[in-house]
N, CA, C and O atoms as a Maestro MAE file, in Angstrom:
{
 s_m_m2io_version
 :::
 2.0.0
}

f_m_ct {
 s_m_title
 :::
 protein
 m_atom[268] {
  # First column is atom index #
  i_m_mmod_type
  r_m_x_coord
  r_m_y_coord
  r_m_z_coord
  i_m_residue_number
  s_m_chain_name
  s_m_pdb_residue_name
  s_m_pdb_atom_name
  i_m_atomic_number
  :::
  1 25 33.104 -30.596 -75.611 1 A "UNK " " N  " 7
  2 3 33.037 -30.497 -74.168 1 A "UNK " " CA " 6
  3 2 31.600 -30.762 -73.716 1 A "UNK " " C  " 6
  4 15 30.771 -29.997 -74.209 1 A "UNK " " O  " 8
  5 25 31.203 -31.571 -72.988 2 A "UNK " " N  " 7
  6 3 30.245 -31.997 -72.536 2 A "UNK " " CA " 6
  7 2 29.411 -30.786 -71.205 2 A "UNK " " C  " 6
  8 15 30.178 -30.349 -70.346 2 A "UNK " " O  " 8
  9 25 28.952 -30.650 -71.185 3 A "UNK " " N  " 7
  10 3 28.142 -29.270 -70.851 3 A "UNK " " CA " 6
  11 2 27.109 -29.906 -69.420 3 A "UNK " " C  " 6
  12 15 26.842 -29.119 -68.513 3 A "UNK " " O  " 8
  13 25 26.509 -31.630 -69.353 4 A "UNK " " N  " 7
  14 3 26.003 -31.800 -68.835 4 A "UNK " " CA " 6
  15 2 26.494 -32.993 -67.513 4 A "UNK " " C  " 6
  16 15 26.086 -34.131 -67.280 4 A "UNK " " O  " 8
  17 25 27.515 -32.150 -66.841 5 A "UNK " " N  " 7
  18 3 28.104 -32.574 -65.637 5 A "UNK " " CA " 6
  19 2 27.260 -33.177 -64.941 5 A "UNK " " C  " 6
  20 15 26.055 -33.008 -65.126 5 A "UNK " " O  " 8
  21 25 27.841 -34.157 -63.819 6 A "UNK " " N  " 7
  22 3 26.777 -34.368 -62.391 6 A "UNK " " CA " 6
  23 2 26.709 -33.094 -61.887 6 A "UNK " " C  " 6
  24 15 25.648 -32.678 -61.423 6 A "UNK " " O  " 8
  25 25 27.645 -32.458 -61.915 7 A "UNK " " N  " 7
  26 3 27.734 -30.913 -60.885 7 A "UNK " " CA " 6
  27 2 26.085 -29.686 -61.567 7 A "UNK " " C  " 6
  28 15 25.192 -29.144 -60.916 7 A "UNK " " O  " 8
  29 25 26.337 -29.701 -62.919 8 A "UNK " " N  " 7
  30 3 25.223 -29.112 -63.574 8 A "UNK " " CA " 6
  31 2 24.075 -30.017 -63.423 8 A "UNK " " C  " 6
  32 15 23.051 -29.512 -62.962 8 A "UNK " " O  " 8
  33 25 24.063 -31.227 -63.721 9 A "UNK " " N  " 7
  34 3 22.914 -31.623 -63.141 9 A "UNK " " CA " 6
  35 2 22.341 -31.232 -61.764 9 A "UNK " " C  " 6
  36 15 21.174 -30.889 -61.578 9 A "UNK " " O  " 8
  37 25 23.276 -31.321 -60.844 10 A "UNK " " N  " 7
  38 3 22.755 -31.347 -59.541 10 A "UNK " " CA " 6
  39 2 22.192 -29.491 -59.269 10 A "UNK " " C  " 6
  40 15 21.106 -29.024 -58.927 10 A "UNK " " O  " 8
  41 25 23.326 -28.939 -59.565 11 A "UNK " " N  " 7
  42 3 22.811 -27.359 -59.421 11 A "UNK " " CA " 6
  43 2 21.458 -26.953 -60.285 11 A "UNK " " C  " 6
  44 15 20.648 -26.105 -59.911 11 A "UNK " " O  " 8
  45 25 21.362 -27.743 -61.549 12 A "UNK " " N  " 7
  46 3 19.695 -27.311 -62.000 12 A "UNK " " CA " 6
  47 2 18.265 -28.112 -61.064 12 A "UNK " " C  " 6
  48 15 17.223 -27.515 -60.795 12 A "UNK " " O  " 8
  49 25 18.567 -29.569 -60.693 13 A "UNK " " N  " 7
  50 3 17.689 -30.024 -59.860 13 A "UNK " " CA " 6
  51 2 17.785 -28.893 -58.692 13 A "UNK " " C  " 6
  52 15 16.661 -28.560 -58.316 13 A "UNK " " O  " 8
  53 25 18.556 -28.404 -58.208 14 A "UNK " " N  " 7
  54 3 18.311 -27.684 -57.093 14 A "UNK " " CA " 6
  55 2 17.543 -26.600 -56.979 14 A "UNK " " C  " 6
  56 15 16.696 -26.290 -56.141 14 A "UNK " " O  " 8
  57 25 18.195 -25.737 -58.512 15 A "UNK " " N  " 7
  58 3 17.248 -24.607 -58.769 15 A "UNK " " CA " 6
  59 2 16.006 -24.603 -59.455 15 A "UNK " " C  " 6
  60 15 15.498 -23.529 -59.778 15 A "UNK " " O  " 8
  61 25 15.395 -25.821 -59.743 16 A "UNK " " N  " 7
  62 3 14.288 -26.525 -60.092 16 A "UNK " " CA " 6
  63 2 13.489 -26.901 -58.585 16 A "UNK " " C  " 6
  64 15 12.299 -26.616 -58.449 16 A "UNK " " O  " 8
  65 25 14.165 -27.473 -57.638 17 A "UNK " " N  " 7
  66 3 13.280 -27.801 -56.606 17 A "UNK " " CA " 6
  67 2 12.869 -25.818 -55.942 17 A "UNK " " C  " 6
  68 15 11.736 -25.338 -55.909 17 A "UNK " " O  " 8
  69 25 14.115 -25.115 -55.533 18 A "UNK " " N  " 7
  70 3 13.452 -24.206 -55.346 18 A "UNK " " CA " 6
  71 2 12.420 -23.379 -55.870 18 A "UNK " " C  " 6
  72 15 11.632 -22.744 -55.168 18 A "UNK " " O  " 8
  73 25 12.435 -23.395 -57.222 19 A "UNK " " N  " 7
  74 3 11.586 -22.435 -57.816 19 A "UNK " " CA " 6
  75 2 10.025 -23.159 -57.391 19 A "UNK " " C  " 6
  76 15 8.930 -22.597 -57.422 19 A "UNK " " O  " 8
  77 25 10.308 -24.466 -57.026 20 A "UNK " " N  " 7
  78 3 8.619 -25.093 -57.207 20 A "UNK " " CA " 6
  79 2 8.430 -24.845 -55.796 20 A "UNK " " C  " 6
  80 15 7.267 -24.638 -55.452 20 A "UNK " " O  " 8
  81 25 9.431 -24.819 -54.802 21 A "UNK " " N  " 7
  82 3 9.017 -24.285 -53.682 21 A "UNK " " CA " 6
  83 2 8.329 -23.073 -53.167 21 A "UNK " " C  " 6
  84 15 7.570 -23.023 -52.199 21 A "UNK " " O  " 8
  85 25 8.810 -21.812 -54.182 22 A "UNK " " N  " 7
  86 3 8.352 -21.101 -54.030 22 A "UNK " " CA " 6
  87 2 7.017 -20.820 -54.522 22 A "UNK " " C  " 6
  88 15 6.095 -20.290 -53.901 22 A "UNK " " O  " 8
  89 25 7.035 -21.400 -56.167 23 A "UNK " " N  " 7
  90 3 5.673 -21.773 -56.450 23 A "UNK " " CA " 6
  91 2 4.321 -22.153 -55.965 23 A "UNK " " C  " 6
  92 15 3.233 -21.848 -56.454 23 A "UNK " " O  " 8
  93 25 4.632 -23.011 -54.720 24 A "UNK " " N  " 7
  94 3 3.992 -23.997 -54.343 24 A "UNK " " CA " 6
  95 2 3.517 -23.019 -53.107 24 A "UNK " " C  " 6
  96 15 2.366 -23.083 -52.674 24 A "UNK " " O  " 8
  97 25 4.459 -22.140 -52.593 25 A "UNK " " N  " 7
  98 3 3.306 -21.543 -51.013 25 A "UNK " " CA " 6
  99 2 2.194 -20.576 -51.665 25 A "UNK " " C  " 6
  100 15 2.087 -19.883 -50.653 25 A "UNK " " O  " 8
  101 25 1.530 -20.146 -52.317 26 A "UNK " " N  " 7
  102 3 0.753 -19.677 -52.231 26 A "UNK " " CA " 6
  103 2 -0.887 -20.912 -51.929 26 A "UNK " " C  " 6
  104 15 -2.000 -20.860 -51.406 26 A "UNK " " O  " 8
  105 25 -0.280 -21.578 -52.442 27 A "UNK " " N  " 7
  106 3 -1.143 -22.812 -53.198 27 A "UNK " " CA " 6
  107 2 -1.522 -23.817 -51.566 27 A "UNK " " C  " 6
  108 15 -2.548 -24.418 -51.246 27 A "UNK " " O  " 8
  109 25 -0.227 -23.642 -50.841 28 A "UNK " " N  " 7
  110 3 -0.115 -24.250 -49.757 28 A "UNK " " CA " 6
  111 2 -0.726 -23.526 -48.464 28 A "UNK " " C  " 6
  112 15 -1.315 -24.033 -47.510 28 A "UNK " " O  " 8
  113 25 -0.371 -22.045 -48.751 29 A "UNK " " N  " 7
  114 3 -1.149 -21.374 -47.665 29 A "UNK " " CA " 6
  115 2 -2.535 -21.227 -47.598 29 A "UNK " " C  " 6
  116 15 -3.250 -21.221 -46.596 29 A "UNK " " O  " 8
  117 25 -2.936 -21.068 -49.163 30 A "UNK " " N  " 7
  118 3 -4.272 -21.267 -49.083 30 A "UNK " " CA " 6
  119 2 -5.121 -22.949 -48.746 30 A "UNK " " C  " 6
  120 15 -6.244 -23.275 -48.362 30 A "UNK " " O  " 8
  121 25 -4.130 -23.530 -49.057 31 A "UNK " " N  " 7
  122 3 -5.232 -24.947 -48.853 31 A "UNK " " CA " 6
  123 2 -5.159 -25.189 -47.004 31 A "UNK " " C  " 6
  124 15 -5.960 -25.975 -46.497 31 A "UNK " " O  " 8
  125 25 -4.307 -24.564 -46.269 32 A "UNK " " N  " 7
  126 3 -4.117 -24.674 -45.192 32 A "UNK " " CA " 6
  127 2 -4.754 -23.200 -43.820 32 A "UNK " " C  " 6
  128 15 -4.430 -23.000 -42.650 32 A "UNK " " O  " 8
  129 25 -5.604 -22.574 -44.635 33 A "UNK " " N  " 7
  130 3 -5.829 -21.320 -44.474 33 A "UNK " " CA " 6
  131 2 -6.938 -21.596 -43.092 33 A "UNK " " C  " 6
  132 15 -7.306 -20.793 -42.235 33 A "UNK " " O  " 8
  133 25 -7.218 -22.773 -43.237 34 A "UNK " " N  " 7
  134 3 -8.659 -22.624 -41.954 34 A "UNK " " CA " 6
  135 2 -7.815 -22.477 -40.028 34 A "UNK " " C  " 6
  136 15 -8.333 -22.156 -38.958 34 A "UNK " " O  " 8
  137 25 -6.549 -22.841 -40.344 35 A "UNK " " N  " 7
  138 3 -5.408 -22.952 -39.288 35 A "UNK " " CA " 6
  139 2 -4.413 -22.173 -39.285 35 A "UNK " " C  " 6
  140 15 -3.549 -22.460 -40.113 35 A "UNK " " O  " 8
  141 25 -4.224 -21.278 -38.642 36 A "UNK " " N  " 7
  142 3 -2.839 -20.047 -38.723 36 A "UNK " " CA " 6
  143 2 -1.373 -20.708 -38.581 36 A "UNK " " C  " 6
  144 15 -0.285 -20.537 -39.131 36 A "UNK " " O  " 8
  145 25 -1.846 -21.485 -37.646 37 A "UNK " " N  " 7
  146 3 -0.640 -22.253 -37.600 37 A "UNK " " CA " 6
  147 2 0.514 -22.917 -38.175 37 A "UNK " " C  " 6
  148 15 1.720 -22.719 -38.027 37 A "UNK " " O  " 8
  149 25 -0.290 -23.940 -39.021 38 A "UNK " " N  " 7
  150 3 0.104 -24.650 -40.189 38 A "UNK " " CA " 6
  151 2 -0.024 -24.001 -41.390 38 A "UNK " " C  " 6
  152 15 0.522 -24.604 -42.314 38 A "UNK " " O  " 8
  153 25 -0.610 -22.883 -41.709 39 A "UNK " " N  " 7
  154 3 -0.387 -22.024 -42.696 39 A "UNK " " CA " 6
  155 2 1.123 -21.257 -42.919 39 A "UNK " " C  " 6
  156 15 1.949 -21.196 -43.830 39 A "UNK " " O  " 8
  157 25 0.977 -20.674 -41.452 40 A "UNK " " N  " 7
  158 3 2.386 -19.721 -41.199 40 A "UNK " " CA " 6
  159 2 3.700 -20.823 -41.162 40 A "UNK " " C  " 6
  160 15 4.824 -20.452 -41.499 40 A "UNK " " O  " 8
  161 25 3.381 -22.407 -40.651 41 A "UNK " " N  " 7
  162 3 4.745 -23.252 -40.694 41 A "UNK " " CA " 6
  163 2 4.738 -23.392 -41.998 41 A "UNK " " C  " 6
  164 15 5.731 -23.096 -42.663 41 A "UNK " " O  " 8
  165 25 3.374 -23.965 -42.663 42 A "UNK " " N  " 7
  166 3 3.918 -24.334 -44.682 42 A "UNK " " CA " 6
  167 2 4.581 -23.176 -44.896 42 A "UNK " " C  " 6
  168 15 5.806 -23.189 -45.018 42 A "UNK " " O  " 8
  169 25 3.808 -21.942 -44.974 43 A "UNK " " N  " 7
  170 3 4.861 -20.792 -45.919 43 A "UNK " " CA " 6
  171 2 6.135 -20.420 -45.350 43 A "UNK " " C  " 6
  172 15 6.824 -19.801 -46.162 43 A "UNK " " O  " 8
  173 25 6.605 -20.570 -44.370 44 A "UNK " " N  " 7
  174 3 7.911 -20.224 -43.563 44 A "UNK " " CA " 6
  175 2 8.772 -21.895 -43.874 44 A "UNK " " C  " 6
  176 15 9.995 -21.948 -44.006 44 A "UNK " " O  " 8
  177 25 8.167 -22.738 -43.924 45 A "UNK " " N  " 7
  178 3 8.935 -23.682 -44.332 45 A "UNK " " CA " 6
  179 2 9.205 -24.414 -45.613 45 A "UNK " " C  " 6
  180 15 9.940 -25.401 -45.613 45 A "UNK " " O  " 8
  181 25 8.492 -23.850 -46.975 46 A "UNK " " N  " 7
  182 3 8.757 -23.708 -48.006 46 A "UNK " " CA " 6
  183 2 9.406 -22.769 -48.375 46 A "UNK " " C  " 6
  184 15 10.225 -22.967 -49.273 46 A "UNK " " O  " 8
  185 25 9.252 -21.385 -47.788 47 A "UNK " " N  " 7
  186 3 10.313 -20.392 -48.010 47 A "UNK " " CA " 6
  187 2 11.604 -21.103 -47.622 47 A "UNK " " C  " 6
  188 15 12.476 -21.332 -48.460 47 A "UNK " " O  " 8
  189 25 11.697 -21.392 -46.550 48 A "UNK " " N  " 7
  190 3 13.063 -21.916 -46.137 48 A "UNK " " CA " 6
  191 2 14.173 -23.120 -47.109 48 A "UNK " " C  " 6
  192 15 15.392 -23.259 -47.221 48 A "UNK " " O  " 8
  193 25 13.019 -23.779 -47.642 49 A "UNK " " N  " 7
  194 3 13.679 -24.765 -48.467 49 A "UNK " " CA " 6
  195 2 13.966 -24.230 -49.980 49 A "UNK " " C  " 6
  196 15 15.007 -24.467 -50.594 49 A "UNK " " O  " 8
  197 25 12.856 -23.459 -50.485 50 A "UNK " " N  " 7
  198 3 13.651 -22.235 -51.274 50 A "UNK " " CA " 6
  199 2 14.173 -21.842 -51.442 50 A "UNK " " C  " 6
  200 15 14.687 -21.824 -52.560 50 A "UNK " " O  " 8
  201 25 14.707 -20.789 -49.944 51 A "UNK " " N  " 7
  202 3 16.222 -20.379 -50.618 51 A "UNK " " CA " 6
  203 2 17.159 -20.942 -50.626 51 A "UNK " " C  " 6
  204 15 18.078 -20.646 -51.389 51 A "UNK " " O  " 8
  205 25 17.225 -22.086 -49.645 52 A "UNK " " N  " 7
  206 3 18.189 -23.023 -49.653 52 A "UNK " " CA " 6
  207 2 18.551 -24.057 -50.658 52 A "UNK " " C  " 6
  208 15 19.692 -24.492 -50.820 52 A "UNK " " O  " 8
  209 25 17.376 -24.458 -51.393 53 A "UNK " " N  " 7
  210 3 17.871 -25.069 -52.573 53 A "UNK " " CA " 6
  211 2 18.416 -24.130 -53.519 53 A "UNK " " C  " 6
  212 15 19.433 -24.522 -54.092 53 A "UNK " " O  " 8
  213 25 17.793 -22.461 -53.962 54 A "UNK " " N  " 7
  214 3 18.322 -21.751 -54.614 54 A "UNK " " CA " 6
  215 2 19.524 -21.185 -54.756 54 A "UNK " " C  " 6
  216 15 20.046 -20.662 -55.740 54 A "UNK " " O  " 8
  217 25 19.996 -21.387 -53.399 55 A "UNK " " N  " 7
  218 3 21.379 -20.879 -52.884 55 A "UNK " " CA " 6
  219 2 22.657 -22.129 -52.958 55 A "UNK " " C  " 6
  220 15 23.844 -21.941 -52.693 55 A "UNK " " O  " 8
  221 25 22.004 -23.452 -53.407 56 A "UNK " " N  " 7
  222 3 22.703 -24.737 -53.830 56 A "UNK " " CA " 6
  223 2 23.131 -24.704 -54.569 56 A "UNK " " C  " 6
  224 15 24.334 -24.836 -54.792 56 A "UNK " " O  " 8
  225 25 21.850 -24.414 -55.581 57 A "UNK " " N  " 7
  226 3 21.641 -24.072 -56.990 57 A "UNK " " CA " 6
  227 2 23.249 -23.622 -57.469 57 A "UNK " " C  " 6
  228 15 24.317 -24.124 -57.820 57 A "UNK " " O  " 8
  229 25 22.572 -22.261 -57.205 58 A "UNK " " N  " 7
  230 3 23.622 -21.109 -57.564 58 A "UNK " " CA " 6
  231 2 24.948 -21.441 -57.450 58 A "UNK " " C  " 6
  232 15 25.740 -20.999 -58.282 58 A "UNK " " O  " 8
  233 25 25.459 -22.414 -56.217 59 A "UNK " " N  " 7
  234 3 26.424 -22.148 -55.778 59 A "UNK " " CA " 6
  235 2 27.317 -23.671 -56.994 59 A "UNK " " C  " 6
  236 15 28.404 -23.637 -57.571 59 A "UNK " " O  " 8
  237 25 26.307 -24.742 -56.955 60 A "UNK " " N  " 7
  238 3 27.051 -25.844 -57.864 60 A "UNK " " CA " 6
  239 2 27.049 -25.308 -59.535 60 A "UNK " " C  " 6
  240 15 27.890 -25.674 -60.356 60 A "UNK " " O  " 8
  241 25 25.984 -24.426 -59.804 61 A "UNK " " N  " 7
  242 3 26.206 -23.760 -61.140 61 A "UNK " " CA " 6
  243 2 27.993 -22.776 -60.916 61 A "UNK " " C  " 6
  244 15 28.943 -22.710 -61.696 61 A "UNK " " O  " 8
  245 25 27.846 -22.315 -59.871 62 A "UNK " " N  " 7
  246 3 28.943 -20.974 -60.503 62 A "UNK " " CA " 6
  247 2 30.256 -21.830 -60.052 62 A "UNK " " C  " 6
  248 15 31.242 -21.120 -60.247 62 A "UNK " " O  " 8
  249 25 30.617 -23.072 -59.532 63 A "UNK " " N  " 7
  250 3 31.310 -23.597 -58.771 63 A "UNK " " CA " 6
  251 2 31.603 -24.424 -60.196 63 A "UNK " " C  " 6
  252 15 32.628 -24.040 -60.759 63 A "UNK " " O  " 8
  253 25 31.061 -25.221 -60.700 64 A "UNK " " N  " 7
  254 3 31.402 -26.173 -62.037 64 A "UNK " " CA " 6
  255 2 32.393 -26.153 -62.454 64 A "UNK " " C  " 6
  256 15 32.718 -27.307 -62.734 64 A "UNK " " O  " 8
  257 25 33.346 -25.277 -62.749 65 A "UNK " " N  " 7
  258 3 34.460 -25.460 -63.394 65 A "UNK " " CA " 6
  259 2 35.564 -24.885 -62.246 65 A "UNK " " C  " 6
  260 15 36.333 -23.928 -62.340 65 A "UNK " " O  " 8
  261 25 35.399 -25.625 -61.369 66 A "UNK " " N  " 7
  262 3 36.364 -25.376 -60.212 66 A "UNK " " CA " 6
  263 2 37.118 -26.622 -60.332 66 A "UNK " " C  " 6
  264 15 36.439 -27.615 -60.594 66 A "UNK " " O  " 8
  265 25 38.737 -26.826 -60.158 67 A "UNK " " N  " 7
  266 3 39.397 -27.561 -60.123 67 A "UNK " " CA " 6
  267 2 39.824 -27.932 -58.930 67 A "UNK " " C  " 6
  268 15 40.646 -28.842 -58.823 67 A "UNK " " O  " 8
  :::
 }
 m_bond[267] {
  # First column is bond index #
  i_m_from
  i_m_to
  i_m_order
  :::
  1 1 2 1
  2 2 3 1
  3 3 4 2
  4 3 5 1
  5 5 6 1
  6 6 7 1
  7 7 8 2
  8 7 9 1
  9 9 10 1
  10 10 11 1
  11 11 12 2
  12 11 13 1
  13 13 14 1
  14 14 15 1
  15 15 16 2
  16 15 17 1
  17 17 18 1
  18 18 19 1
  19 19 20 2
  20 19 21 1
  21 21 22 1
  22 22 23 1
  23 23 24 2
  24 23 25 1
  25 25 26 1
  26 26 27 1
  27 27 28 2
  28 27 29 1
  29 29 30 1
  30 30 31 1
  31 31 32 2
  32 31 33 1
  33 33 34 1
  34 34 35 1
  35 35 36 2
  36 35 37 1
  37 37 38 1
  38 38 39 1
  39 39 40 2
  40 39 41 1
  41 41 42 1
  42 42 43 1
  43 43 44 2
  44 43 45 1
  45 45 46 1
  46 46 47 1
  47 47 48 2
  48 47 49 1
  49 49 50 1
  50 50 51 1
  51 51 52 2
  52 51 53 1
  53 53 54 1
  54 54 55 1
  55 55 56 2
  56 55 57 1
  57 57 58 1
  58 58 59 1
  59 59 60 2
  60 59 61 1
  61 61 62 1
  62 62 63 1
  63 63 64 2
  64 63 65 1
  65 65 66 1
  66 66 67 1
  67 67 68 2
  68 67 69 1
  69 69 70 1
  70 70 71 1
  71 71 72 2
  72 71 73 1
  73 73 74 1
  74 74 75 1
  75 75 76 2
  76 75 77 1
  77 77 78 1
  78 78 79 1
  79 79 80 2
  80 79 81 1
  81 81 82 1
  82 82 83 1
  83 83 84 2
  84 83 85 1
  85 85 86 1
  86 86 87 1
  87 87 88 2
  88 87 89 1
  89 89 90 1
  90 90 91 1
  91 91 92 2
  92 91 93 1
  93 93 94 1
  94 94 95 1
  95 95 96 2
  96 95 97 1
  97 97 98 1
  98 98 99 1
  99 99 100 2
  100 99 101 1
  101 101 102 1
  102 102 103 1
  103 103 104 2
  104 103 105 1
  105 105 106 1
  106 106 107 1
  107 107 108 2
  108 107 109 1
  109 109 110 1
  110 110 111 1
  111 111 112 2
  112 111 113 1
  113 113 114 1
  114 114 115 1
  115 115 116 2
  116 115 117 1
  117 117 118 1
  118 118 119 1
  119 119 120 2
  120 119 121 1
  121 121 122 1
  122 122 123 1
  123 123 124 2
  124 123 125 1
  125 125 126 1
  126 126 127 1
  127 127 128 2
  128 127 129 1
  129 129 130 1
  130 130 131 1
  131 131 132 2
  132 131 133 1
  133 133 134 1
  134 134 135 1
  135 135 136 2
  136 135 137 1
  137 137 138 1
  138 138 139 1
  139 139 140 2
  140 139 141 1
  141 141 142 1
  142 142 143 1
  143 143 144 2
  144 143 145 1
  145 145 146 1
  146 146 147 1
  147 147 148 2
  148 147 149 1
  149 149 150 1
  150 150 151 1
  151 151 152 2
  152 151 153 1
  153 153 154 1
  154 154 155 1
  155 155 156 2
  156 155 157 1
  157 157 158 1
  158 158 159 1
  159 159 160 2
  160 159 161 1
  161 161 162 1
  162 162 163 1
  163 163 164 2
  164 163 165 1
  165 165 166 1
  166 166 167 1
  167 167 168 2
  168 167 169 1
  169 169 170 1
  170 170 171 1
  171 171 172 2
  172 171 173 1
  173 173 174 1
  174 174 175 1
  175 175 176 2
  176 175 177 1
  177 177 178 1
  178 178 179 1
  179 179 180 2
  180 179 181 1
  181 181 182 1
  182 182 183 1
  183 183 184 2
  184 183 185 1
  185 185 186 1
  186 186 187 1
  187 187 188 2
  188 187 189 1
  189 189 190 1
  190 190 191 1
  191 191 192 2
  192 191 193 1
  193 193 194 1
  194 194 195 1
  195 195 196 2
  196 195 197 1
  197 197 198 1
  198 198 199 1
  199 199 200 2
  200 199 201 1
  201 201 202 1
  202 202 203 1
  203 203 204 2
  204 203 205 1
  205 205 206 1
  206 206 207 1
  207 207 208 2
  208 207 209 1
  209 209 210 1
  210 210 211 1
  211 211 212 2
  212 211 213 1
  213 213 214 1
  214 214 215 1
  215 215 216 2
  216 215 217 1
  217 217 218 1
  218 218 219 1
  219 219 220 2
  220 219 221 1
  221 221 222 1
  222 222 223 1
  223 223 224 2
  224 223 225 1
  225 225 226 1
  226 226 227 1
  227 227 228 2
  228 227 229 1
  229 229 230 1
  230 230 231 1
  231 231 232 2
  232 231 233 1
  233 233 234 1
  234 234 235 1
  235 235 236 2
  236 235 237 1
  237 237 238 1
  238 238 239 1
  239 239 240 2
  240 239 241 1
  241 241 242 1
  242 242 243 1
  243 243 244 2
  244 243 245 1
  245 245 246 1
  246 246 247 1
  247 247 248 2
  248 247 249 1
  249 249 250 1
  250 250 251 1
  251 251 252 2
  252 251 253 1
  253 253 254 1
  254 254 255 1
  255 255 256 2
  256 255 257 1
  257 257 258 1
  258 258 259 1
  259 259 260 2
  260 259 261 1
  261 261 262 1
  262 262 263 1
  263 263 264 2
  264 263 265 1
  265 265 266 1
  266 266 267 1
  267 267 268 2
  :::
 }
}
């Protein structure tokens, strides 16, 4: 049985993009730190794509063997 679906593919790219999303705001708030503005949109809008890819993630992983 082949283990490496499009469906598993796609649910690990997803939970791969989130994790780097989340990774990535600290890194982002600080390089953007001289402006409140664009600080508070990077980290509110990397959070956002975070959980949303994580919640992709999750959902094409636990979904895979749905008929």
């Amino acid at each position: 049985m082949n283990s490496w679906s499009p469906r598993t593919v796609r649910g690990l790219l997803f939970l791969g993009i989130g994790m780097c999303a989340f990774k990535l705001q600290p890194v982002m708030t600080a390089a953007l730190a001289s402006s409140l503005f664009w600080s508070g949109l990077s980290r509110s809008g990397l959070s956002l794509v975070g959980m949303v890819c994580l919640a992709a993630g999750v959902y094409l992983l636990a979904t895979r063997y749905k008929k």
